[in-house]
BAZA-839751 format. One record per atom (N, C-alpha, C): residue number from 0; atom name; x, y, z. Coordinates in nm, 2 decimals, always signed. Example, Ala and Ser with C-alpha at 12.3 -4.5 7.8 and 13.67 -1.06 7.14 Angstrom:
// residues 2
<pt><i>0</i><at>N</at><px>+1.32</px><py>-0.57</py><pz>+0.78</pz></pt>
<pt><i>0</i><at>CA</at><px>+1.23</px><py>-0.45</py><pz>+0.78</pz></pt>
<pt><i>0</i><at>C</at><px>+1.32</px><py>-0.33</py><pz>+0.78</pz></pt>
<pt><i>1</i><at>N</at><px>+1.28</px><py>-0.22</py><pz>+0.71</pz></pt>
<pt><i>1</i><at>CA</at><px>+1.37</px><py>-0.11</py><pz>+0.71</pz></pt>
<pt><i>1</i><at>C</at><px>+1.29</px><py>+0.00</py><pz>+0.79</pz></pt>
This chain:
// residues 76
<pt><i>0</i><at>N</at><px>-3.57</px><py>-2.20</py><pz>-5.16</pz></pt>
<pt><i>0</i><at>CA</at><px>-3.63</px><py>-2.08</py><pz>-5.21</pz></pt>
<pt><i>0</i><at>C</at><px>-3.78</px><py>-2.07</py><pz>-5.16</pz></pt>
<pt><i>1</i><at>N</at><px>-3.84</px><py>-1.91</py><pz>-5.10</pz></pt>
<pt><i>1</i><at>CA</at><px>-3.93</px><py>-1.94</py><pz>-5.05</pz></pt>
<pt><i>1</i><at>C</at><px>-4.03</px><py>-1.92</py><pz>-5.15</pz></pt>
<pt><i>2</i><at>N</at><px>-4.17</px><py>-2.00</py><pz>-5.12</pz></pt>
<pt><i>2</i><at>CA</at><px>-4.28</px><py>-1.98</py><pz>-5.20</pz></pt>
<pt><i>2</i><at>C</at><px>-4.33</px><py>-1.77</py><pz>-5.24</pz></pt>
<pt><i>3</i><at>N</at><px>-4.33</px><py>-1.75</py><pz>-5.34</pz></pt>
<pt><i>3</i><at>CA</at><px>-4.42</px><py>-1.65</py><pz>-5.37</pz></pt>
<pt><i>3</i><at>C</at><px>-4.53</px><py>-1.64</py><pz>-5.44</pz></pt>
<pt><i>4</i><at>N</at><px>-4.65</px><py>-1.63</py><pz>-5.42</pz></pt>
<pt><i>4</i><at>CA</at><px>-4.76</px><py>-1.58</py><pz>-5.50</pz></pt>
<pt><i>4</i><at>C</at><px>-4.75</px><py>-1.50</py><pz>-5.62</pz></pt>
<pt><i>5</i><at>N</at><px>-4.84</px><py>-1.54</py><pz>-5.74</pz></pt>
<pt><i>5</i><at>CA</at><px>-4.84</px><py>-1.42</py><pz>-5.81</pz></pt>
<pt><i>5</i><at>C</at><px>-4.89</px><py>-1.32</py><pz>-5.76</pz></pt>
<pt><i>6</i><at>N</at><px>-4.86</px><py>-1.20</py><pz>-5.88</pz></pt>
<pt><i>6</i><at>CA</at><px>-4.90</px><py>-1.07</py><pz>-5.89</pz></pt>
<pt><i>6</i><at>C</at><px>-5.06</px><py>-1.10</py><pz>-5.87</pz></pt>
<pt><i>7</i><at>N</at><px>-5.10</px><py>-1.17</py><pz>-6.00</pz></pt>
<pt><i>7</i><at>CA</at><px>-5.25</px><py>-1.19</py><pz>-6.00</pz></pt>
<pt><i>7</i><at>C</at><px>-5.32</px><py>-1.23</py><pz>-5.87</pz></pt>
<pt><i>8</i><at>N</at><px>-5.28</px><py>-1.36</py><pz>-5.81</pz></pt>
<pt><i>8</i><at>CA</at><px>-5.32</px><py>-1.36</py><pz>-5.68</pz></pt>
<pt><i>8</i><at>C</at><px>-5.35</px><py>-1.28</py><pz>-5.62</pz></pt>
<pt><i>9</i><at>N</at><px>-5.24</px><py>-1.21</py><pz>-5.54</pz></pt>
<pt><i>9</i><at>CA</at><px>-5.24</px><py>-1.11</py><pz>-5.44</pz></pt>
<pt><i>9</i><at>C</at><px>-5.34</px><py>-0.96</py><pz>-5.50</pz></pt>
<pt><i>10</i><at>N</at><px>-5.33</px><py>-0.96</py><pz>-5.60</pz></pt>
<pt><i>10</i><at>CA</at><px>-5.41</px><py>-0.87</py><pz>-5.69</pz></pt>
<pt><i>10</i><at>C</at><px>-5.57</px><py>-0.88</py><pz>-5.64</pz></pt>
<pt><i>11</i><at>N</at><px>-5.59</px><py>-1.04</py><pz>-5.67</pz></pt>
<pt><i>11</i><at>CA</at><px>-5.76</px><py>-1.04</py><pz>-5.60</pz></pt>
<pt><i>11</i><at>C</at><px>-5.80</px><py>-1.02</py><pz>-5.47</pz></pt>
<pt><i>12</i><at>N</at><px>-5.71</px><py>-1.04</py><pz>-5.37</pz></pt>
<pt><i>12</i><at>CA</at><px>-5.70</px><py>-0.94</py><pz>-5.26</pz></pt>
<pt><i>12</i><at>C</at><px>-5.74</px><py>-0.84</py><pz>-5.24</pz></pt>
<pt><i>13</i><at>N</at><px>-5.72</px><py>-0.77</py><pz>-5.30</pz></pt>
<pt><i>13</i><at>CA</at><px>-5.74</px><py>-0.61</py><pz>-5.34</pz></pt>
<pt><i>13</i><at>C</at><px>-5.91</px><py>-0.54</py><pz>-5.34</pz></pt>
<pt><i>14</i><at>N</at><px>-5.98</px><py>-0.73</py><pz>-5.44</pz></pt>
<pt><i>14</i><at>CA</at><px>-6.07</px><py>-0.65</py><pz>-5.52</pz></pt>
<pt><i>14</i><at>C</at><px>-6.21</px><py>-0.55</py><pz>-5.39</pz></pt>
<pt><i>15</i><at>N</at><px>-6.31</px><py>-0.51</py><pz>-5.43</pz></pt>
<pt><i>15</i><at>CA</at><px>-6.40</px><py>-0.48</py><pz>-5.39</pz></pt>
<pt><i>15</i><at>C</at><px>-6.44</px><py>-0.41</py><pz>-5.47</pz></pt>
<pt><i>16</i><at>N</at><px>-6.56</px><py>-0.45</py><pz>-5.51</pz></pt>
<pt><i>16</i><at>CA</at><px>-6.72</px><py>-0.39</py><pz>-5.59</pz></pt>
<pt><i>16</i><at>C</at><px>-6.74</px><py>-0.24</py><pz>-5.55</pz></pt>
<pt><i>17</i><at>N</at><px>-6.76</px><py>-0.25</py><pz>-5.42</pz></pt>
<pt><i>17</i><at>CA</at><px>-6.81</px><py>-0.12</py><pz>-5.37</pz></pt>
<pt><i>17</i><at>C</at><px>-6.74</px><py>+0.00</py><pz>-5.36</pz></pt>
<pt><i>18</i><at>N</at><px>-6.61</px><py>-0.06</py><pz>-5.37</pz></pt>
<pt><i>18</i><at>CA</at><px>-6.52</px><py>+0.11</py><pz>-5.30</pz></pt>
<pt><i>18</i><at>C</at><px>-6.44</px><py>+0.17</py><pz>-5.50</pz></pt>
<pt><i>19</i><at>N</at><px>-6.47</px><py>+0.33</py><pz>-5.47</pz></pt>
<pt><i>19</i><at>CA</at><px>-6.37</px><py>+0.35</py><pz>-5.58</pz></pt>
<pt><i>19</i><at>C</at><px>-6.22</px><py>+0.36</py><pz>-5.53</pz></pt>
<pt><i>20</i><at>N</at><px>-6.15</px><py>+0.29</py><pz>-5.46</pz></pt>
<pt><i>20</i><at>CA</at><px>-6.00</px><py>+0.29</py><pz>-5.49</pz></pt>
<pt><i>20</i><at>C</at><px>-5.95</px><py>+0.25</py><pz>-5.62</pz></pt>
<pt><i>21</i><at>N</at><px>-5.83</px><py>+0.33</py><pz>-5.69</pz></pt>
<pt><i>21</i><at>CA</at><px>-5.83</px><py>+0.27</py><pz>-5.81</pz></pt>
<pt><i>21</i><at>C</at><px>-5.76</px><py>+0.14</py><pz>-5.84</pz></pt>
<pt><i>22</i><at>N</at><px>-5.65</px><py>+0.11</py><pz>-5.72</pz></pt>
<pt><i>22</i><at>CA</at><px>-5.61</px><py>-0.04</py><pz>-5.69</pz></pt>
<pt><i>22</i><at>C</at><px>-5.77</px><py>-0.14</py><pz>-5.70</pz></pt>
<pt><i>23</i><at>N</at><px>-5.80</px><py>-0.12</py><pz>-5.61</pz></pt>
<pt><i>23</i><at>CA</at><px>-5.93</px><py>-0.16</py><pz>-5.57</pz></pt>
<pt><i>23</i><at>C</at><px>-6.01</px><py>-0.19</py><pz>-5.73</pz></pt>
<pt><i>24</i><at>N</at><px>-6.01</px><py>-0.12</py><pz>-5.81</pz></pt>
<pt><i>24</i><at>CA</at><px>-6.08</px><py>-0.10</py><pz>-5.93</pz></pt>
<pt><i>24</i><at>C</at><px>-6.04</px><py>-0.18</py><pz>-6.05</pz></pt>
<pt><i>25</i><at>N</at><px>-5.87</px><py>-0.18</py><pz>-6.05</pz></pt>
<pt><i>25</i><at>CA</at><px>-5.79</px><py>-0.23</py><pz>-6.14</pz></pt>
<pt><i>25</i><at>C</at><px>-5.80</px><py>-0.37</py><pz>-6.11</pz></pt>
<pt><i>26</i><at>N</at><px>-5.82</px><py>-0.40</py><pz>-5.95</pz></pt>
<pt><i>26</i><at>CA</at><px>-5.82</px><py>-0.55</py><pz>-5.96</pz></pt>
<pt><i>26</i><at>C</at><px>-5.96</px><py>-0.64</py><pz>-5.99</pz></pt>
<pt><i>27</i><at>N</at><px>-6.10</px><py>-0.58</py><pz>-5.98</pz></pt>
<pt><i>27</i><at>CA</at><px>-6.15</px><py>-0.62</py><pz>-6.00</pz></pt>
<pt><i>27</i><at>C</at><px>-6.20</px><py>-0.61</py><pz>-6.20</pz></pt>
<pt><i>28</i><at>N</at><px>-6.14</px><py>-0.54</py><pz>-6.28</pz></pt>
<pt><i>28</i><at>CA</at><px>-6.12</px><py>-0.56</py><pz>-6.42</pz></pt>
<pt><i>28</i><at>C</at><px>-6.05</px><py>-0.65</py><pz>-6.46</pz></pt>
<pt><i>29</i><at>N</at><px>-5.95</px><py>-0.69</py><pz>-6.37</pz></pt>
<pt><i>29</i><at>CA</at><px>-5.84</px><py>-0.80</py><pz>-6.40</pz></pt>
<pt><i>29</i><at>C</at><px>-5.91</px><py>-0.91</py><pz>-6.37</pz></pt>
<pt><i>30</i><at>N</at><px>-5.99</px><py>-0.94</py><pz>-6.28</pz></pt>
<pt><i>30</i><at>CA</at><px>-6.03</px><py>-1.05</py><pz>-6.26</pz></pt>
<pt><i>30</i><at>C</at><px>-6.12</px><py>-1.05</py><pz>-6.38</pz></pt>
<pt><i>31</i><at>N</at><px>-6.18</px><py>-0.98</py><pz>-6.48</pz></pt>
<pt><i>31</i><at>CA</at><px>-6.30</px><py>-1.02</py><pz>-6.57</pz></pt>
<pt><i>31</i><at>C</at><px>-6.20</px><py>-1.02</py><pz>-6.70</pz></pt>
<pt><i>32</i><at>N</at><px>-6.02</px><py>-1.04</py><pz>-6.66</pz></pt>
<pt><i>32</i><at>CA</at><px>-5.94</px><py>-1.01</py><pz>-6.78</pz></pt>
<pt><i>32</i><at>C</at><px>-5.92</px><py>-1.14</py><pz>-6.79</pz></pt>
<pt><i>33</i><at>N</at><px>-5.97</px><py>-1.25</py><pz>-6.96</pz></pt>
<pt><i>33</i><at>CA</at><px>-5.93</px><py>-1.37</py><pz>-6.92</pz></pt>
<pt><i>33</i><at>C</at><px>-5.82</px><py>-1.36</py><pz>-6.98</pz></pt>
<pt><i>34</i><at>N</at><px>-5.71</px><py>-1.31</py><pz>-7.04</pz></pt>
<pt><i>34</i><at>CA</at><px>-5.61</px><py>-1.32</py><pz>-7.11</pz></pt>
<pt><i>34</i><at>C</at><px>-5.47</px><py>-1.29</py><pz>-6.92</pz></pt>
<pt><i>35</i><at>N</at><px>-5.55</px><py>-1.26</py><pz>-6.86</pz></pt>
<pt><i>35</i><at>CA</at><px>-5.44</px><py>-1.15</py><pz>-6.78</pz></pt>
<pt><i>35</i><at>C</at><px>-5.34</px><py>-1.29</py><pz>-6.76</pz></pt>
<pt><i>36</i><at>N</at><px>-5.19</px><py>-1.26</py><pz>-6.74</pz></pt>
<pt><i>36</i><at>CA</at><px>-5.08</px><py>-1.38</py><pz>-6.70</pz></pt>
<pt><i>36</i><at>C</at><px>-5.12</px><py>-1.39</py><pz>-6.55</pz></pt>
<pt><i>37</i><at>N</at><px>-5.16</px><py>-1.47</py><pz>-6.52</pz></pt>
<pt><i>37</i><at>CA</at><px>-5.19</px><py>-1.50</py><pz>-6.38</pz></pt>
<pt><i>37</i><at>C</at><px>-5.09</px><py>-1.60</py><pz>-6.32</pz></pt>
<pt><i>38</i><at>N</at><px>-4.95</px><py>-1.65</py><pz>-6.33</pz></pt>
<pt><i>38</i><at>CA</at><px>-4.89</px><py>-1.67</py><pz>-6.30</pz></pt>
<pt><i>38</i><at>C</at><px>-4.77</px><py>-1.62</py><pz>-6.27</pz></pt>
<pt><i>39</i><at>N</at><px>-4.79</px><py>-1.47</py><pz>-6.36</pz></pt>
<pt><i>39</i><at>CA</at><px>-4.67</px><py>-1.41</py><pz>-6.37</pz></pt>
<pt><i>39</i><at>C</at><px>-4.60</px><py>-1.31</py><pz>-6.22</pz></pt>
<pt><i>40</i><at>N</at><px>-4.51</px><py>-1.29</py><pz>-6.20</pz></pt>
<pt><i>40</i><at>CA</at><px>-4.45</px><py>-1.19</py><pz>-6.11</pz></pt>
<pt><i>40</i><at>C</at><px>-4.37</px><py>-1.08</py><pz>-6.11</pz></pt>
<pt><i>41</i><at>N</at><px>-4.34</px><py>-1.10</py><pz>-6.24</pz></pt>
<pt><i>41</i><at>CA</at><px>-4.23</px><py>-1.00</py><pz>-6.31</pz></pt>
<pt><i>41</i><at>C</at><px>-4.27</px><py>-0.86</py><pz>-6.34</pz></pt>
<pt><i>42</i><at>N</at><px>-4.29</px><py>-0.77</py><pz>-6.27</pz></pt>
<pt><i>42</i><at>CA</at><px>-4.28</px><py>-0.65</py><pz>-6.31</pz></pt>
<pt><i>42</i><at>C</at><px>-4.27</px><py>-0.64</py><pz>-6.46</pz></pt>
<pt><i>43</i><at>N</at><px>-4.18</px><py>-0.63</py><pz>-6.54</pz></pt>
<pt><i>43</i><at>CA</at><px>-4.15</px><py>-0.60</py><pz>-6.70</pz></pt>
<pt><i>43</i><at>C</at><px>-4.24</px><py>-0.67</py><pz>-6.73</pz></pt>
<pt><i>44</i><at>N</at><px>-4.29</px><py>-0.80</py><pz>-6.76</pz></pt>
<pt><i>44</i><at>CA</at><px>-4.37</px><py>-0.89</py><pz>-6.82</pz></pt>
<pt><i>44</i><at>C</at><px>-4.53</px><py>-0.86</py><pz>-6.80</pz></pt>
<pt><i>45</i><at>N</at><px>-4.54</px><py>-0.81</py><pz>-6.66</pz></pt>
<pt><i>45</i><at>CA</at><px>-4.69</px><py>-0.78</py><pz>-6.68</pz></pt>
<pt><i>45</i><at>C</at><px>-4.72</px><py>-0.62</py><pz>-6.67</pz></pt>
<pt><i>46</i><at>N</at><px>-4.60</px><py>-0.50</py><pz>-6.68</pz></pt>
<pt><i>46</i><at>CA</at><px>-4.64</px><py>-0.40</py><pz>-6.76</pz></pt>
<pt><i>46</i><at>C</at><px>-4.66</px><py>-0.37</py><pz>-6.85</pz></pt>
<pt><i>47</i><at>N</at><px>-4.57</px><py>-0.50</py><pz>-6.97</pz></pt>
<pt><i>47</i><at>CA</at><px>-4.59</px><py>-0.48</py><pz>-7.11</pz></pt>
<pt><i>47</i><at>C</at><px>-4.70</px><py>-0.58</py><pz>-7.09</pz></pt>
<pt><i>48</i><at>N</at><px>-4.76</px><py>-0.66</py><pz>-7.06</pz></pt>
<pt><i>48</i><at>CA</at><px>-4.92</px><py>-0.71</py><pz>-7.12</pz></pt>
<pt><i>48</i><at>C</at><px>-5.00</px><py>-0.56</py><pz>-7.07</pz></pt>
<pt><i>49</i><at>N</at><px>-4.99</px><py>-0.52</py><pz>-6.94</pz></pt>
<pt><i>49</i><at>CA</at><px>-5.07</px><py>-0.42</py><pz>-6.97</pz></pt>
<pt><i>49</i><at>C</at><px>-5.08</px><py>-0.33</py><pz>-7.00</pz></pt>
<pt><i>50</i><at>N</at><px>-4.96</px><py>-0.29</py><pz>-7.10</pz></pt>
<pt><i>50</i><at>CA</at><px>-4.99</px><py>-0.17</py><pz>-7.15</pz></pt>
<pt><i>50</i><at>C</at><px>-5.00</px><py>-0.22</py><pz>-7.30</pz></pt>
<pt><i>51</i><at>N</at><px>-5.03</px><py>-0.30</py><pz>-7.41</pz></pt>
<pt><i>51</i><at>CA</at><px>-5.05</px><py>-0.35</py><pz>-7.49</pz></pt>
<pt><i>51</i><at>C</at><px>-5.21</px><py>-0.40</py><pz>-7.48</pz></pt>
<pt><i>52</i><at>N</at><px>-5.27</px><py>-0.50</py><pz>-7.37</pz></pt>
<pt><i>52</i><at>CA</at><px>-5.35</px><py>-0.51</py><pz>-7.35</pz></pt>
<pt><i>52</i><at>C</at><px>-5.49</px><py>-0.47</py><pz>-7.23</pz></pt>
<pt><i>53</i><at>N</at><px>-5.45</px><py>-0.38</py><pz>-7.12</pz></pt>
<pt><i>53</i><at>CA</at><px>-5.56</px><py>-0.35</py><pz>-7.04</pz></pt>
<pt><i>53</i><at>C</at><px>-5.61</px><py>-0.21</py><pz>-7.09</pz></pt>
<pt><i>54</i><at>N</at><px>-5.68</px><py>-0.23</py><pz>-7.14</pz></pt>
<pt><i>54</i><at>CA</at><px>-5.78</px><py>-0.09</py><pz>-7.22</pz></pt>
<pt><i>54</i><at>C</at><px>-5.82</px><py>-0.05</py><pz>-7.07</pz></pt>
<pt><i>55</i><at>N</at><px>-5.89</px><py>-0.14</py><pz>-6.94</pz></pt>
<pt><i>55</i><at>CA</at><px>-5.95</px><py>-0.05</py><pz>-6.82</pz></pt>
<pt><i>55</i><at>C</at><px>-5.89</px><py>-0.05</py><pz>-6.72</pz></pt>
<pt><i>56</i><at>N</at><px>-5.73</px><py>+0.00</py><pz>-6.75</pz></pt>
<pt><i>56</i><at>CA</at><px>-5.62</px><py>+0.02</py><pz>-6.66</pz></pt>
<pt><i>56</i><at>C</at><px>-5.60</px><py>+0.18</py><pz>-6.74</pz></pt>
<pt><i>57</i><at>N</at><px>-5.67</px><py>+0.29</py><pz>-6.65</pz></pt>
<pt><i>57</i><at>CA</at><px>-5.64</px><py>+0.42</py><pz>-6.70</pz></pt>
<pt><i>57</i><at>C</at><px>-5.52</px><py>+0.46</py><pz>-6.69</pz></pt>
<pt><i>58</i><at>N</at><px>-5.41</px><py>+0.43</py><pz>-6.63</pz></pt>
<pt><i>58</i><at>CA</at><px>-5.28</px><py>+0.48</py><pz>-6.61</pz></pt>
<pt><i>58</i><at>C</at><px>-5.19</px><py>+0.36</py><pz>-6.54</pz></pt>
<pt><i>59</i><at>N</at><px>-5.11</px><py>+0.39</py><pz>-6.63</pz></pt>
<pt><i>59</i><at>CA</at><px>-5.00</px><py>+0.29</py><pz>-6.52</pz></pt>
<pt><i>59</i><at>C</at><px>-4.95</px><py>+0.28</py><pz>-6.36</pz></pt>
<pt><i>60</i><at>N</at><px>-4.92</px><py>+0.41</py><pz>-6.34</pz></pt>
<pt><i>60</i><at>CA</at><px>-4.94</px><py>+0.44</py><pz>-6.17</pz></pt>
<pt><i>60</i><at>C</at><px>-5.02</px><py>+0.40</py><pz>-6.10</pz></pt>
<pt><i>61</i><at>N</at><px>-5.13</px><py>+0.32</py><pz>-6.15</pz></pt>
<pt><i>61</i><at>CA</at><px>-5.21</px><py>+0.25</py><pz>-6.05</pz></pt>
<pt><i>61</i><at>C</at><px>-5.13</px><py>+0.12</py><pz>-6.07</pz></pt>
<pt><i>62</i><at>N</at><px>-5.10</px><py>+0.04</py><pz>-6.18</pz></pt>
<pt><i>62</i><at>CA</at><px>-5.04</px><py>-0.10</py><pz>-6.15</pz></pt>
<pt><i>62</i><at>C</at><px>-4.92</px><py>-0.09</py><pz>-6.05</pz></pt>
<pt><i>63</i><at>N</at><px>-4.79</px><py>+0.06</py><pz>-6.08</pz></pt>
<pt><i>63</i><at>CA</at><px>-4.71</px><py>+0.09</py><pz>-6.05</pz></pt>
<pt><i>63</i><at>C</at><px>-4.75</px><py>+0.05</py><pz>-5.83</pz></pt>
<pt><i>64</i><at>N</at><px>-4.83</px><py>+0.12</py><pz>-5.84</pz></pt>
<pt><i>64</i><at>CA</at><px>-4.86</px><py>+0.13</py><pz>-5.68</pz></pt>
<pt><i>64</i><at>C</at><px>-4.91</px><py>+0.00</py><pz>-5.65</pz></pt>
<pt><i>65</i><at>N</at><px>-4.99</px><py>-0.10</py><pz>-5.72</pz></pt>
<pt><i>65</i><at>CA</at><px>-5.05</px><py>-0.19</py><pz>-5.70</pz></pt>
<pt><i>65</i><at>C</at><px>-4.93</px><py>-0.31</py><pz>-5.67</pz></pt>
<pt><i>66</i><at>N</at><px>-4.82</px><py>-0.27</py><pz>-5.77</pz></pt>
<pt><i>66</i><at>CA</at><px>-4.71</px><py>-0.39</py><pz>-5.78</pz></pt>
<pt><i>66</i><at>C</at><px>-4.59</px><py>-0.35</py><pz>-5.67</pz></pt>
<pt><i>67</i><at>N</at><px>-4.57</px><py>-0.26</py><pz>-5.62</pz></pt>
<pt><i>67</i><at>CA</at><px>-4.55</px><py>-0.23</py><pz>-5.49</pz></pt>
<pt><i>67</i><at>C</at><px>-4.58</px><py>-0.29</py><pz>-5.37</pz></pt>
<pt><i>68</i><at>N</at><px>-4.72</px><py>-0.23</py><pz>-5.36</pz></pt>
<pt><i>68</i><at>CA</at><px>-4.80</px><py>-0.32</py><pz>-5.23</pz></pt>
<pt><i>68</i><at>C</at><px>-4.73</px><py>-0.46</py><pz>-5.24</pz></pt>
<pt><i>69</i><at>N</at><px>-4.77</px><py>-0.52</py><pz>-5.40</pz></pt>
<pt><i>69</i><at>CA</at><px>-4.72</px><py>-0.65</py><pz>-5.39</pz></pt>
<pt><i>69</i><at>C</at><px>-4.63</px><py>-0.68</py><pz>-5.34</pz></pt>
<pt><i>70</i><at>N</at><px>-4.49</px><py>-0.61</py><pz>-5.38</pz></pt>
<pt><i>70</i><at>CA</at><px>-4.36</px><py>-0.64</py><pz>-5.35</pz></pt>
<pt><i>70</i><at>C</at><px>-4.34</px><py>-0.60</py><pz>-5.18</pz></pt>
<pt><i>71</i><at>N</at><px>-4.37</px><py>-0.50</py><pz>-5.14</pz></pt>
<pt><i>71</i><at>CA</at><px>-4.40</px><py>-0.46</py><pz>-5.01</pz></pt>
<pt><i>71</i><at>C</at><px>-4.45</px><py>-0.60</py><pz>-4.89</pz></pt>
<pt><i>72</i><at>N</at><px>-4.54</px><py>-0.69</py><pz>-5.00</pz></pt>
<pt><i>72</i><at>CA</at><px>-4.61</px><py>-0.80</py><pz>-4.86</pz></pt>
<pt><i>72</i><at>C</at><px>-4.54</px><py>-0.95</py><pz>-4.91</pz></pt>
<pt><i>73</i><at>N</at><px>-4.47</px><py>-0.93</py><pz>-5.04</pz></pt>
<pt><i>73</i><at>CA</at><px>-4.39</px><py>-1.07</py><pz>-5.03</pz></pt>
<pt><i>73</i><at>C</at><px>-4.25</px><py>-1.06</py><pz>-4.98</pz></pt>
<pt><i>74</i><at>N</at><px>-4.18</px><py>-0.94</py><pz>-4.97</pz></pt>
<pt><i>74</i><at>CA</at><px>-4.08</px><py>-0.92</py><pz>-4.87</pz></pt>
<pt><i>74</i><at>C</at><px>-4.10</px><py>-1.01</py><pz>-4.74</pz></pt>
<pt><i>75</i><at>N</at><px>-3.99</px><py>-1.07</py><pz>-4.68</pz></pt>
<pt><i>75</i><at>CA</at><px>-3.97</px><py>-1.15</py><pz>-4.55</pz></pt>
<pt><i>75</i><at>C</at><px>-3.82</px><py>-1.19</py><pz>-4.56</pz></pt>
């Protein structure tokens, strides 16, 4: 079985200070989230922490698109 990254990983990828994309946005809150599951991969497991826990995740459609991309670049 081949290696995959987490969500969170690939998530810091994403980040940048400067730009408002909201991918871009959501990952740099995540990184200041110390509770976030950073080993996790599972879709269900880390939409229910964040919708329980990320107060500066305005909508889910951004994780929705964010967890895509992901699935999108660990495909091979």
């Amino acid at each position: 079985m081949a290696y995959r990254e987490s969500f969170y990983r690939y998530l810091m990828t994403l980040r940048d200070a400067d730009s408002n994309d909201e991918v871009a946005q959501f990952a740099n809150n995540a990184q200041n989230d110390q509770t976030f599951p950073k080993q996790e991969q599972d879709y269900d497991k880390l939409s229910d922490y964040l919708e329980l826990n990320a107060g500066y995740l305005s909508s889910m459609s951004i994780f929705d698109q964010a967890y895509q991309m992901y699935r999108d670049k660990m495909m091979y």
